[in-house]
Each structure stands twice: as C-alpha cells, then as structure tokens.
C-alpha positions in Angstrom: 50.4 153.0 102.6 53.1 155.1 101.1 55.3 154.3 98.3 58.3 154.9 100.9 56.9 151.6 102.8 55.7 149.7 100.2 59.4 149.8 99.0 60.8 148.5 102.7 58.4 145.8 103.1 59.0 144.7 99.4 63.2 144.5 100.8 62.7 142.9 103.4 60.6 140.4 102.6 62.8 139.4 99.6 65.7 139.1 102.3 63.8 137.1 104.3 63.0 134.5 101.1 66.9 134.9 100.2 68.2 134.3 103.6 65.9 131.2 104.0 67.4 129.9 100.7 71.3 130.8 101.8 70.5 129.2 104.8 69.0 126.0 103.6 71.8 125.7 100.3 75.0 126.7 102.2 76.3 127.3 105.7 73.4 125.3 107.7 73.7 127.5 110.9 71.8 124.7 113.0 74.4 121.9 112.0 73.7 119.8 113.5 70.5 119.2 114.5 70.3 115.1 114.7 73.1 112.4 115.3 76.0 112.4 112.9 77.0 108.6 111.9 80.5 107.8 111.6 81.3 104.7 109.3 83.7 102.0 109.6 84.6 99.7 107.1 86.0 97.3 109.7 84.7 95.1 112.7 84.4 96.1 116.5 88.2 96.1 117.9 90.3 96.5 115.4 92.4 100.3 114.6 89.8 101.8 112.6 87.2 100.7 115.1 89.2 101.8 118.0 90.3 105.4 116.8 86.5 106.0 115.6 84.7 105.2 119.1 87.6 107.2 121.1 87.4 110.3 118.9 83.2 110.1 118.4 83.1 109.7 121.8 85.0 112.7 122.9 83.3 115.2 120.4 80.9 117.7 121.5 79.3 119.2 118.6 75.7 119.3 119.9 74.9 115.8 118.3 76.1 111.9 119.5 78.4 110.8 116.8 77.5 107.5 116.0 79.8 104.9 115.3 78.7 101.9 112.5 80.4 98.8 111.4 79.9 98.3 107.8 82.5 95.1 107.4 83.9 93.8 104.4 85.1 93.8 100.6 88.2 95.0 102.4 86.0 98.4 103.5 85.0 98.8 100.2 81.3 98.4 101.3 81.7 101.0 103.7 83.0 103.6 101.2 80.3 102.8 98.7 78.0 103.8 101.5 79.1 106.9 102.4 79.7 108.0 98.8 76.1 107.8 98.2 75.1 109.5 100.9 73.4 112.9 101.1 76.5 115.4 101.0 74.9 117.2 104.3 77.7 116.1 107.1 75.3 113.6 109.0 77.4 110.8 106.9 80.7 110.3 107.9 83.7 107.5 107.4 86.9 106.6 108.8 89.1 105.8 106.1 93.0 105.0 105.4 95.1 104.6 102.5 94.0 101.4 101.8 90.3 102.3 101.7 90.9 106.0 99.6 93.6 104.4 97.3 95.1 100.9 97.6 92.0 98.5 97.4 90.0 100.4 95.1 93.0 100.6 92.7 94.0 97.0 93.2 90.5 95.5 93.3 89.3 98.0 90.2 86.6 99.0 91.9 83.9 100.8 89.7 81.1 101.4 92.2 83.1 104.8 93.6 85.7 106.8 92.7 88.0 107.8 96.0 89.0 110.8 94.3 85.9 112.3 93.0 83.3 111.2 95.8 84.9 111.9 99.5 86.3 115.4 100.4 88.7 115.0 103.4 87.3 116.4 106.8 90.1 115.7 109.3 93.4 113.6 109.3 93.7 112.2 112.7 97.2 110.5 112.2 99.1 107.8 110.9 100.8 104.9 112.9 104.3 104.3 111.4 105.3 100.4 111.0 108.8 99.0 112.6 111.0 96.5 110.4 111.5 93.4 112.9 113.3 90.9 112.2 114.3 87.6 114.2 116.9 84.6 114.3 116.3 83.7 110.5 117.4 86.9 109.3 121.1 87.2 108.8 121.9 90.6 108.6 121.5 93.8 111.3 120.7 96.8 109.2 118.5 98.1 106.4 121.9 98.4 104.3 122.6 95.0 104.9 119.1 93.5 104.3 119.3 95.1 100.8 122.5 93.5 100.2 121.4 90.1 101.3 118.3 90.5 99.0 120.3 91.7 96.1 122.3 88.5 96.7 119.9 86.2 96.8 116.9 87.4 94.4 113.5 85.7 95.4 114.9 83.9 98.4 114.6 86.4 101.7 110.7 86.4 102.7 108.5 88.8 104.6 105.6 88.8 106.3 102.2 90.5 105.7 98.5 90.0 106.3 98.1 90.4 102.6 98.0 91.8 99.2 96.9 95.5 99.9 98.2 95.7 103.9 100.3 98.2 105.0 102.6 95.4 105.9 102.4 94.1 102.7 102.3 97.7 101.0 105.6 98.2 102.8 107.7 95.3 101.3 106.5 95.7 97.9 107.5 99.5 98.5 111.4 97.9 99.6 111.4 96.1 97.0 110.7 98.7 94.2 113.0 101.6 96.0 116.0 98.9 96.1 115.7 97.3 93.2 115.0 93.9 95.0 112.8 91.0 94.7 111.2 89.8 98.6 109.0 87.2 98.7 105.7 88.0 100.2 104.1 85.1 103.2 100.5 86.2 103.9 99.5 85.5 107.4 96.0 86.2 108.6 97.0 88.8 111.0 100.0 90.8 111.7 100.5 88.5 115.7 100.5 85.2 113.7 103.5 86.3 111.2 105.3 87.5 114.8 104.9 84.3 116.4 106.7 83.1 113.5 109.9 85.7 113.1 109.6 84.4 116.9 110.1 81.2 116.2 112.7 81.2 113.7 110.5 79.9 110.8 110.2 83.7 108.8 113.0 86.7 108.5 111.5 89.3 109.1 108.0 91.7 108.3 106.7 95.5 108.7 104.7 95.6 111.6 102.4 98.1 113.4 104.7 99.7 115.8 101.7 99.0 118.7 101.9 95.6 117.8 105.5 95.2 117.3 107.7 97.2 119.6 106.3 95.1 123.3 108.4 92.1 121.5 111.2 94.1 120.4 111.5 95.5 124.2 110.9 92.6 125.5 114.3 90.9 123.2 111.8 88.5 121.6 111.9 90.4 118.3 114.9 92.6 117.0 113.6 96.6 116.1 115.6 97.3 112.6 114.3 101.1 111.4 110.9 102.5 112.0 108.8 103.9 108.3 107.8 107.1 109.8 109.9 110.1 107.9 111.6 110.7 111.4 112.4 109.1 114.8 109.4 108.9 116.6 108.7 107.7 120.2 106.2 105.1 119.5 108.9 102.9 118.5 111.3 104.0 121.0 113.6 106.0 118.6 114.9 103.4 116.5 116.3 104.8 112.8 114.3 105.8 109.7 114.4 103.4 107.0 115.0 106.8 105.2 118.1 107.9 107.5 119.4 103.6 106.9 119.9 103.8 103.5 116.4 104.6 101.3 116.2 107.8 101.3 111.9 109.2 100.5 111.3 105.6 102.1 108.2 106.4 104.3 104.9 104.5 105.0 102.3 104.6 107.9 98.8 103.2 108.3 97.2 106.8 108.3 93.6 107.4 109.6 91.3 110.3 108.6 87.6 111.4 108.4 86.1 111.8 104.7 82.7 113.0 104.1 80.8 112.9 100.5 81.8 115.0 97.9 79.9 118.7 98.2 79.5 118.6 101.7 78.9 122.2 102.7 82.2 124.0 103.6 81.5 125.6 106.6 79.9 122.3 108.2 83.6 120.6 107.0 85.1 123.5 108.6 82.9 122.8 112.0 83.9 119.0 112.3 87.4 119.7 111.1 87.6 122.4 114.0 86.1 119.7 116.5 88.2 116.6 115.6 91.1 118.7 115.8 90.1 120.1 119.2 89.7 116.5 120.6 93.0 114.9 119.0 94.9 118.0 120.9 92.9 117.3 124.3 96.0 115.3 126.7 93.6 112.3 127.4 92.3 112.0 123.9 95.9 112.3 122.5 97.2 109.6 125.1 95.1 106.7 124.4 95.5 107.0 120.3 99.6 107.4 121.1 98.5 104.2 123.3 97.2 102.7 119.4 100.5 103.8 117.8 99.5 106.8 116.1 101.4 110.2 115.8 98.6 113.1 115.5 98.5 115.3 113.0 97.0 119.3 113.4 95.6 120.2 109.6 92.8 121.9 108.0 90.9 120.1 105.1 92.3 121.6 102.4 95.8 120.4 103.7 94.7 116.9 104.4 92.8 117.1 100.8 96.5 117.8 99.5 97.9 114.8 101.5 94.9 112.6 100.0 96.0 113.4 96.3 99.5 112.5 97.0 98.7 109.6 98.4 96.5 108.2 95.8 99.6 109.5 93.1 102.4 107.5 95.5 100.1 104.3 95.6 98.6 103.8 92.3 102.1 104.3 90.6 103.5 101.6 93.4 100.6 99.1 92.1 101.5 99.8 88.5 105.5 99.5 89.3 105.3 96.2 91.3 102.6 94.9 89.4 100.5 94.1 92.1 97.2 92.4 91.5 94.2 91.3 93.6 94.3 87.5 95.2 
C-alpha cells in the first residue's frame, strides 16, 4: 500500500469518526426519530389544553406529537418536568406568562428557574382580555372608571379567578398604571364572576375575550376597551385600554412552546419552522381565532426576546403591587 493511500484512508476515516460525533452532539439530521411529547400543565379542556391538541395534531414532522396533562401547583409541576428533561426536542411544554413568570415569581419557586431552564421554541399567540362591566358599575369609559376609583379608594371591585390570573394580573396592572386601589373578588372561574357583573352583584372584571364578548353581543354584559396594544377583531373592535386613557396598558393570556435549555438549534429551528407553518394554515388559524387568540409569526430568538421582557414587566408588577401567594 502506498504512502499516497495510507494517507486517504487515514482522512477519511477520521471524517467518518468526526462526522458521527457532529452528528450525534449537534444538528441530529434524523430528528425525529420517535414521538415528541408536548406538556401541559393544565387539565383536558381548558386554553392550554385546547391550543396544544389542535396545533400537535396538525403537525407533520415525521413523529405524533403527543399531548400530556401534567395538572397542578398552578402548572408548576408541568414546568419542573420539562426542565429536567433531556435537552434533545422529544420534551416539549405549552406554557404562558403565568407558567414562565407570574407563579414562579409569586409562589417563589426554587425547583426551576423560568429563565435559565426553557429556551422558547415557538409563540403561538396571545388572547387579549375585554373590560366588561354591568349594571353595578357607574361609569362608561376607562377614563371614567379611573376617576370613580380615584374617588372612592378600596371601594370599586373586580373580578378574577385569582391571585396570579390574567384577570387578576390585569386589575392589579390598573391599579398600579393609575394610581388606584381596586379591590380583588376571586371567583373560581372567569363564567361564575360573569354571571355575577350579570346579575348586578360585581362592577365589573378582565375577561377572556372568547369568554366575554358572546355576553357583550348579546347586551347581557357592556364591552368597555379590549388589553390587546390595538383594535383587534376578536373583540369586535372595541378601544384599547391604551388608546382610553393608559397609555403602555397592554395584557393578553399568551401561549408558546418552550423546550429545555440546550436543546440543539437546528432541531428548535425544525419545530419553530413547523408550528409556524401550521398556525399560518386557514383551518388551523380559524379554530385558535375561534379560542380568542391573535397568531403571532416569529423565530425563537424573537420570541426568546418577548420571554425576557415578559418576566422584567411581571416581576417588577409583583414587586410594585406587592402581590403575594394565597
């Protein structure tokens, strides 16, 4: 054999051994190659639940995408589970504000961190809530709702499903951006507080806009200003509370995919491109409009961005309104 050869074979078979280890450390070229499990923190039916089976079910990434309930410790469990996982993309959650920042903040959770153990994989989009009000409230407007509280400190209420809600999240944000004290009535869901605004018995509350606006087109409730940062249709065009008189005032029950921390890039990249390729599909984008959400179009490191906002916007909310567990 001549030196010559010797030399080639020596090359190639070091490429060969390189190429297995690239292969095996970084891109993962047959990704993937068994089911991929989505998590969520929540029970069968709810928004979380909902989004996760209509978006897992209309992927087509060569694997089922497998939806899991892992209820309770307000999603909390859920998180921990995925944060421990093996950072290889076969581990998946659906998670929101209130999992990546409110609860973990509020409830001083120890067990992860939501800013050093997820990277974000997709947004989907957030579902803006609706200020409704009924008989019991005594004023029209977002202007006048702040003069009325200003007027009488402690006295106007509104209702919530509970510390660390969006709807909840919402009024303590009022509060702080006006320089108003509202009183806080937890309900145990967002229907229940309705029935009541309803009934004349409670002012007013931020609502899902799925849940709220059939009442407010139906007359039963009154549609004041919507939380989104502009009009949107899923509450049928009513005014910002940004555009009525808070100006930066925005809120929305936001839903995205995280995945551990050191997840390989390009397998981010491949479910990023997917999810994104099913939220823009007419049918897919119909029924989560149908769930009050408007979509969102980014690439990870933009919703990675939008994550460490959110956590700055919500942990200095905590810390301003002094909001503590139950």
């Amino acid at each position: 054999m001549t030196v010559h050869r010797r030399r080639n074979m020596a090359a190639l078979a070091a490429f060969s051994v390189l190429s297995v280890l690239g292969g095996t450390a970084g891109a993962q070229p047959d990704f993937p190659s068994k089911p991929i499990r989505l998590i969520v923190g929540s029970p069968p039916g709810g928004a979380p639940d909902t989004v996760a089976r209509i978006v897992a079910q209309s992927m087509n990434i060569g694997q089922p995408v497998i939806v899991e309930n892992r209820n309770g410790a307000a999603s909390m469990i859920a998180a921990e589970a995925v944060a421990r996982a093996a950072p290889d993309g076969y581990t998946l959650l659906i998670g929101s504000q209130t999992v990546m920042a409110v609860a973990p903040i509020i409830n001083k959770v120890k067990s992860f961190d939501p800013q050093k153990d997820f990277t974000g994989v997709a947004l989907i989009g957030s579902a803006p809530l609706v200020l409704v009000a009924g008989s019991a409230l005594k004023a029209n407007t977002v202007p006048e709702i702040i003069e009325l509280a200003k007027s009488k400190p402690g006295v106007l209420d509104y209702g919530n499903g509970g510390v660390g809600t969006s709807p909840y999240m919402a009024g303590a944000l009022f509060s702080v951006m006006t320089g108003t004290k509202i009183t806080s009535i937890p309900y145990p869901g967002e229907q229940a507080a309705m029935t009541e605004i309803i009934g004349g018995r409670l002012p007013m509350m931020f609502a899902n806009a799925s849940a709220a606006m059939p009442h407010v087109k139906s007359g039963r409730l009154r549609g004041i200003a919507v939380t989104s940062p502009a009009r949107v249709d899923v509450a049928a065009g009513l005014p910002t509370v940004a555009e009525s008189g808070i100006p930066g005032f925005e809120i929305g029950t936001w839903l995205g995919i995280m995945a551990p921390t050191g997840t390989p890039t390009a397998v981010v990249d491949k479910i990023n491109a997917e999810i994104r390729r099913v939220i823009a599909d007419p049918a897919v984008k119909e029924k989560l409009t149908t769930q009050g959400f408007v979509l969102v179009d980014e690439t990870p490191d933009q919703f990675n961005r939008y994550l460490k906002t959110e956590y700055a916007k919500w942990s200095k909310l905590i810390k301003d309104a002094d909001i503590k567990a139950e």
